[in-house]
C-alpha positions in Angstrom: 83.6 70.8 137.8 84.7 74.3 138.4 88.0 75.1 140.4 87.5 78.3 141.0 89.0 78.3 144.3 92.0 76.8 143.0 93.0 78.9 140.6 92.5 82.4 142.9 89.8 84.2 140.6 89.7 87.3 141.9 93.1 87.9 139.9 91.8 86.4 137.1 88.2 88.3 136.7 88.8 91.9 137.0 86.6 94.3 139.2 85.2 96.2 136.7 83.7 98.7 139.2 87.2 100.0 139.8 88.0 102.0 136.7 91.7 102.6 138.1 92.9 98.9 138.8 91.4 98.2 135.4 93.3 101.1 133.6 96.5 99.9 135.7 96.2 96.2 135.0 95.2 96.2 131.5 95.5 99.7 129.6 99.0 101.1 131.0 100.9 97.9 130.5 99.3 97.6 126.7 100.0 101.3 125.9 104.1 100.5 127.5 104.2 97.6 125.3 102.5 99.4 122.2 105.2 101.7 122.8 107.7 99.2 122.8 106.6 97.3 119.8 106.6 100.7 117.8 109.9 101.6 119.0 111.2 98.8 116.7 109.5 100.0 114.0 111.2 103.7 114.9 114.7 101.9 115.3 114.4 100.6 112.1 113.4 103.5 110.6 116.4 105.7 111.7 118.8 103.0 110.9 118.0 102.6 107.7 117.1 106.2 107.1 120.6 106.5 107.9 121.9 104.7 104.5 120.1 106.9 102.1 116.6 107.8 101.0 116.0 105.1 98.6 116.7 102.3 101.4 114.2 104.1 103.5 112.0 103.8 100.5 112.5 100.2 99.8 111.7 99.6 103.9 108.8 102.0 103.7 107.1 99.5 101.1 108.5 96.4 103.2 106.9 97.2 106.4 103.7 98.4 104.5 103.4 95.1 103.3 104.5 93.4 106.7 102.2 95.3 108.9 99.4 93.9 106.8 100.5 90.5 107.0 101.5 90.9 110.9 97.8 92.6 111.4 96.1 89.5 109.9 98.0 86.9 111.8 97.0 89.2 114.9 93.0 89.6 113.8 92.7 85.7 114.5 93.3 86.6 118.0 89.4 87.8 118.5 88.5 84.9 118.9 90.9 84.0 121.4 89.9 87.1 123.3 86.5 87.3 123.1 85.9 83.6 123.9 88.6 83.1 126.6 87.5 86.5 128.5 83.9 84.5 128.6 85.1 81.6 130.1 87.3 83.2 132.5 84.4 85.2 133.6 82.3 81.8 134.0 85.5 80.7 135.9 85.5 77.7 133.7 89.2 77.2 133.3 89.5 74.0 131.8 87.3 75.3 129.0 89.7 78.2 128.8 92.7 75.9 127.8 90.7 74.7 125.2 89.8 77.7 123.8 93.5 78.6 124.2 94.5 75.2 122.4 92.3 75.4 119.5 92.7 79.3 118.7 96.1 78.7 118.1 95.4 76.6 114.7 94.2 80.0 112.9 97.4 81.7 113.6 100.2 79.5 112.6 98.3 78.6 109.3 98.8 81.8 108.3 102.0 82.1 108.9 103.1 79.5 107.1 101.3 81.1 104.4 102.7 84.2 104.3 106.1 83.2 104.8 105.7 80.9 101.4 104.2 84.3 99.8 107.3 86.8 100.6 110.3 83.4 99.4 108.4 83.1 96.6 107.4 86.6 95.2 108.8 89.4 97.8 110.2 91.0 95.4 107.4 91.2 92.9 105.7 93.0 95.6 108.2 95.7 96.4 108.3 96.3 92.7 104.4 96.6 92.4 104.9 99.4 95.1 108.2 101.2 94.3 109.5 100.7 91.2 112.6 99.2 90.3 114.9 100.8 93.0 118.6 100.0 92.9 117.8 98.3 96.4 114.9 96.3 95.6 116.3 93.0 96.0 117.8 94.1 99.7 114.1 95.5 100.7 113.0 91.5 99.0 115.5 90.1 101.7 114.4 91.7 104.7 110.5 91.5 103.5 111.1 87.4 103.5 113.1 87.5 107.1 110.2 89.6 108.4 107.9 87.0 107.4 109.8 84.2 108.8 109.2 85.8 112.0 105.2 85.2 112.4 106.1 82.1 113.1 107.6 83.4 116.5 104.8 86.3 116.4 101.9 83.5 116.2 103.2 81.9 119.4 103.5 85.2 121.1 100.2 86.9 119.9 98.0 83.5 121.3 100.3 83.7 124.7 99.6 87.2 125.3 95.8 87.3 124.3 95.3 84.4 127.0 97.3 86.2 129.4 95.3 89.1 128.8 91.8 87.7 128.8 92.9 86.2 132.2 93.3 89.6 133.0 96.9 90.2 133.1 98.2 92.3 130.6 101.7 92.4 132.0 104.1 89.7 130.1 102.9 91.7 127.0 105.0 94.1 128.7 108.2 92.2 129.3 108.3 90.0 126.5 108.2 93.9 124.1 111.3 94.9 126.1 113.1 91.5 126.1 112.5 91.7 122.3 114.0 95.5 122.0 116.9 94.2 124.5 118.2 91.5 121.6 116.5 93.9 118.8 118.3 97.4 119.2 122.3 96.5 119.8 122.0 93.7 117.0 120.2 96.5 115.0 123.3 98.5 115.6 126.0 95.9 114.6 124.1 93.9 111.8 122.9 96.9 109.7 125.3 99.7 110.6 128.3 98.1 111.3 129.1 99.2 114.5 132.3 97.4 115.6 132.4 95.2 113.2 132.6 97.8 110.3 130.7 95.6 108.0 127.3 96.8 107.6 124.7 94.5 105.7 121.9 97.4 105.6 118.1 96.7 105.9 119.2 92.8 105.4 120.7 93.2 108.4 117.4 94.6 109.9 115.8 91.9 109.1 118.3 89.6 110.9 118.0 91.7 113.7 114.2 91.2 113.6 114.1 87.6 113.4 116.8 87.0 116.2 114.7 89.4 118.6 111.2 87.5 117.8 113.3 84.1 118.7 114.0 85.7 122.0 110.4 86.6 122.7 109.2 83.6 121.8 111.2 81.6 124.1 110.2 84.0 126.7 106.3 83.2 126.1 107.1 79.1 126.0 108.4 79.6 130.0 105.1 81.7 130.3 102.8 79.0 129.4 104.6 76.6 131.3 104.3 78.9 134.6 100.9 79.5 134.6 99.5 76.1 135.0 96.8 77.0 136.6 95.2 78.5 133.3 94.9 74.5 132.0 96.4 76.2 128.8 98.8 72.7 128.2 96.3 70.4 131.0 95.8 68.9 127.6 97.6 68.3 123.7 94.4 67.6 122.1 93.0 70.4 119.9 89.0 70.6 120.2 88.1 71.3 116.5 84.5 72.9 117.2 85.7 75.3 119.3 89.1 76.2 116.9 86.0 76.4 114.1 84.3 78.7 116.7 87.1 80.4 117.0 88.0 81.1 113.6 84.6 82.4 112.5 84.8 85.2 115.4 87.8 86.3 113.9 87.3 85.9 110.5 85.2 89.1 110.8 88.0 91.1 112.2 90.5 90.0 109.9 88.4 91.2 106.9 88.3 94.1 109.2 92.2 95.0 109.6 92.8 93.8 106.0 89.8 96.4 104.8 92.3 99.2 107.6 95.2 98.9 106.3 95.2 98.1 102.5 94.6 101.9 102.2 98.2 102.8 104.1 99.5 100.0 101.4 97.9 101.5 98.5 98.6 105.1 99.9 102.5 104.1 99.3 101.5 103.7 95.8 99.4 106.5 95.5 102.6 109.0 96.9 105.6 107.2 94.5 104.8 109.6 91.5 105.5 112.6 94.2 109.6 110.9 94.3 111.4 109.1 96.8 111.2 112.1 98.9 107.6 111.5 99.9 107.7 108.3 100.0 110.9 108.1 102.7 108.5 110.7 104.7 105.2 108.6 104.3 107.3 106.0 105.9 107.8 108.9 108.9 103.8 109.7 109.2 102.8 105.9 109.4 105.1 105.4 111.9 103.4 107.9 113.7 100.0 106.5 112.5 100.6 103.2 114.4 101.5 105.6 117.7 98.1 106.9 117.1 96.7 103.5 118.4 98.7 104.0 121.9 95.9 104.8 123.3 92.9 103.7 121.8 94.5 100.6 120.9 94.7 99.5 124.9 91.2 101.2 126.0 89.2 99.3 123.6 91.5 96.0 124.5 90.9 96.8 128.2 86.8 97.2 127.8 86.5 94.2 125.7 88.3 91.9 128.1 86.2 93.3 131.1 82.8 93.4 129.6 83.3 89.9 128.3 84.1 88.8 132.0 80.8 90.6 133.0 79.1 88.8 130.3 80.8 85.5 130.7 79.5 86.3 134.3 76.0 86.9 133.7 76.2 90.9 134.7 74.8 92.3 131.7 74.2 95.5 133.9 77.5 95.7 135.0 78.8 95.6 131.5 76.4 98.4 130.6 77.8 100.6 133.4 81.4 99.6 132.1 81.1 100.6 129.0 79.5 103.7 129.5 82.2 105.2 131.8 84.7 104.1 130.2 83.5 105.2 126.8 84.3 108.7 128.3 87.0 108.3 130.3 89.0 106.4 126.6 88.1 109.2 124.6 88.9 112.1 126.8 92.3 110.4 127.0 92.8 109.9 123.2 91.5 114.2 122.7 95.0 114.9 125.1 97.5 112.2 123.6 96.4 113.4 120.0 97.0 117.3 121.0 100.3 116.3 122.9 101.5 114.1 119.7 100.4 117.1 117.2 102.5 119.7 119.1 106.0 117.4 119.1 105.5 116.3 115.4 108.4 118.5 113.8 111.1 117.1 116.6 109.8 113.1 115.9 109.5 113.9 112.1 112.9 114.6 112.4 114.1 112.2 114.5 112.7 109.8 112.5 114.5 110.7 109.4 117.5 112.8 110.8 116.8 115.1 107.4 115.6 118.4 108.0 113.9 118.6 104.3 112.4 115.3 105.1 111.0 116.7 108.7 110.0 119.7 107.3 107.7 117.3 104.7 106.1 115.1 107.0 105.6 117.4 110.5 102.9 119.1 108.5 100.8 115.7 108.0 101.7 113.9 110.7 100.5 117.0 113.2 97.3 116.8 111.0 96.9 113.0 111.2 96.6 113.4 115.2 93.2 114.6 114.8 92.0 110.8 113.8 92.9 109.6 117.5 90.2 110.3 119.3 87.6 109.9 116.7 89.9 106.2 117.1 89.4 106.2 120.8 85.3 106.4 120.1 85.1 104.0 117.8 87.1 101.3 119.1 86.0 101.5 122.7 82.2 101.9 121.3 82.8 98.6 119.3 84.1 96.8 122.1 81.4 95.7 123.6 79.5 94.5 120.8 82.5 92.4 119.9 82.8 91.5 123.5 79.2 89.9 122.8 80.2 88.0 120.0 79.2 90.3 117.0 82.5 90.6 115.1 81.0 91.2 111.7 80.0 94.7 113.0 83.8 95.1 112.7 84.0 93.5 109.6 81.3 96.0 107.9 82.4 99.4 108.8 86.1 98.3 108.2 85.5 98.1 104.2 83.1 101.3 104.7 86.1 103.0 105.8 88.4 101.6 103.6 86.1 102.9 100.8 86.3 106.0 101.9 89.5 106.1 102.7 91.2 105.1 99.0 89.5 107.3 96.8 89.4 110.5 99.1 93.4 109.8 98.8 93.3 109.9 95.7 91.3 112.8 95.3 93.4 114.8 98.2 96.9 113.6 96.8 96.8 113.9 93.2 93.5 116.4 92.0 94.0 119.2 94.2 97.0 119.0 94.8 97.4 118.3 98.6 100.0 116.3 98.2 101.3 114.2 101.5 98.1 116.2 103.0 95.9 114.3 101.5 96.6 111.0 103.7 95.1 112.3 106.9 92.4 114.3 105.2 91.8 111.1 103.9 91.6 109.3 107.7 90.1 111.9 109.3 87.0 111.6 107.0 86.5 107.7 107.2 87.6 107.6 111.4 84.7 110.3 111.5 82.1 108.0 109.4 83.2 105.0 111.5 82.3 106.8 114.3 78.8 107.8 113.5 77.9 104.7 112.0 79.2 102.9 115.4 77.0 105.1 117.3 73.7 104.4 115.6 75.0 100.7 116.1 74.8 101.4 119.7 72.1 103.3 119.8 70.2 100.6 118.3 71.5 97.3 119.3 71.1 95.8 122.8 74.8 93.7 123.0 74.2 93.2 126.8 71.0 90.9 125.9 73.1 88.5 123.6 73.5 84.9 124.9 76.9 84.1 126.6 79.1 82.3 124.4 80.0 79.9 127.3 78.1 76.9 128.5 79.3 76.5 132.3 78.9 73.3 134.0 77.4 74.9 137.2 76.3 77.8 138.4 78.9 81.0 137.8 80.4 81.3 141.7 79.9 84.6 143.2 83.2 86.6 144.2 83.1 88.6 147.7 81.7 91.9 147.3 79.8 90.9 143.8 76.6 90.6 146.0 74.9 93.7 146.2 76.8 94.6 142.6 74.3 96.7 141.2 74.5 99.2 144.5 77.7 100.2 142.4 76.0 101.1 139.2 74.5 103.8 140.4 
């Protein structure tokens, strides 16, 4: 039986008609916390940048092999999202803390995984990257304590996503500035040494890291344990069809990330012949790379939590109208964020390296790299709703389409004519720009909103006040 009453649903399903309560509930608080998580990724980078180029190298190749690790544990969220925003929007909320329960499995698994990978062979991998830096076995060190921390991550990342598909994208929001609270003071004392005059470096980074991921995860246990009405812990058991469920709605999007961001790994590779120069200022671009996703990131979040709702609802109109507005609205946002970004890239190249030479390297690139966000913003809001529907391999396929673009137009940009450092968004510009035409014959020829609902609701869906005479507001 249904308790929709009980648990309050209008705060749960969001009114998709109001474009401004959904851009307040769900967009601004993921772009604040997207902001937040990259500003650890910025402290880092100035702290380090601090001790010398060839320690900024050695974390440039770290986090390049992090963020694909981080990125995959992430991806087996989708599943979690898409199938949780479904039964929320069915109002089925018992259902939802299975789905919760079960998506979980995915996650941890691969934590453990990784975090076996980096003890085992961290090093190996830097030196497959970089060389054999004087540092090396520092940058192995903080590589293994990053990893450690996906343990903490996993917990968070399935909090968060159940949070959000109940439409409340807030916590995401505090538990990023609890976690830059602990991060950025023991950043200071553990790897610079201030007061204590004993610096320990990018080892002391890494501390930092896993000591600010402890925090949030404690944060995210008192979470679950407030919102009871979610059923997230009404049960212990783990329902192993719907983890399997889960699992192959994410797989897709895993493949997907992995097939995104092998090229920025390879790309380090690719830019190590040019010295230690450019590869301290690659580390500067894909920092700002990632802040290329501050807005498209959260639009396409945002539209694929609401148009599963709709679906999950049975309002395949009203997902229609959803999408198309907000198609427009995400993209015109992404044009002025990229333009605003591309003007200020000399001032954050620079204080992101606190080197004039190094600025002077990267503002070029990074201003040029801006140009991929809102070719971003289309594709990932158009893509939403198809993977709000259920159809994640979509993702999967124009993923390693771009990512075999990407690699060899690098290649050809950086090292046959000569671009250098220019060649790495020359080389994104031209797959973001393939991705989006190939997700707009997708569109064009693919009728998502006609897909079967993933849920199977014991009753009738319960309709909200005002949800009535819906369709009067799709005109």
């Amino acid at each position: 039986m249904l308790e929709a009453v009980e648990v309050r649903p209008r705060d749960d399903v969001i009114d998709h008609r109001d474009l401004r309560a959904v851009v307040g509930r769900l967009v601004v608080p993921q772009i604040v916390s997207l902001l937040a998580d990259q500003l650890l990724g910025v402290a880092d980078t100035i702290a380090v940048g601090a001790l010398g180029r060839e320690p900024l190298a050695a974390l440039s190749a770290a986090t390049a092999i992090f963020a694909v690790m981080v990125a995959l544990v992430y991806g087996m969220r989708s599943g979690l999202s898409i199938l949780g925003a479904q039964y929320i929007g069915a109002r089925d909320y018992s259902g939802f803390g299975r789905v919760v329960r079960a998506s979980a499995v995915a996650p941890f698994a691969l934590a453990i995984v990784f975090a076996v990978a980096t003890a085992v062979s961290g090093e190996a991998m830097l030196h497959a990257l970089i060389g054999p830096l004087p540092v090396l076995h520092q940058g192995a060190l903080y590589l293994t304590l990053r990893a450690f921390t996906l343990f903490f991550i996993a917990y968070e990342i399935v909090t968060l996503s159940a949070l959000g598909a109940a439409g409340d994208a807030k916590p995401t929001v505090h538990v990023l500035v609890m976690i830059n609270a602990v991060h950025l003071p023991l950043l200071a004392v553990l790897a610079l040494g201030i007061g204590t005059h004993h610096p320990y470096g990018i080892v002391g980074a890494g501390v930092s890291s896993l000591l600010a991921e402890c925090a949030g995860f404690v944060y995210c246990v008192l979470l679950v344990k407030r919102r009871a009405d979610l059923k997230i812990l009404e049960r212990l058991d783990i329902d192993w069809k719907l983890a399997r469920q889960s699992v192959v709605l994410a797989l897709p999007e895993v493949v997907f990330l992995a097939a995104m961001l092998t090229p920025d790994l390879v790309m380090v590779g690719l830019v190590a012949p040019l010295g230690v120069a450019a590869v301290a200022a690659l580390r500067a671009i894909n920092v700002v790379a990632e802040l290329s996703f501050a807005l498209p990131g959260p639009f396409g979040y945002a539209v694929q939590t609401v148009i599963g709702q709709r679906l999950g609802a049975r309002d395949p109109q009203g997902a229609r109208w959803f999408h198309a507005r907000s198609l427009h609205l995400g993209t015109l946002a992404c044009l002025i964020g990229g333009g605003v970004l591309a003007a200020l890239a000399w001032p954050i190249a620079f204080a992101l390296t606190l080197q004039p030479e190094l600025a002077a390297l990267a503002a070029g690139p990074m201003a040029l790299y801006m140009l991929t966000m809102p070719l971003k913003g289309h594709a990932i809001i158009g893509i939403a709703a198809i993977r709000a529907a259920g159809d994640t391999r979509f993702s999967m396929l124009v993923g390693t389409i771009t990512g075999l673009v990407v690699l060899p137009l690098a290649w050809l940009f950086i090292h046959v004519t000569g671009l250098g450092l220019f060649g790495v968004p020359l080389a994104w510009i031209c797959g973001w720009g393939m991705r989006v035409a190939v997700t707009a014959v997708k569109l064009r020829l693919d009728p998502w909103w006609e897909r079967a609902p993933l849920t199977t609701p014991l009753a009738p869906v319960p309709i909200l006040e005002g949800e009535r005479s819906i369709e009067a507001g799709y005109k």
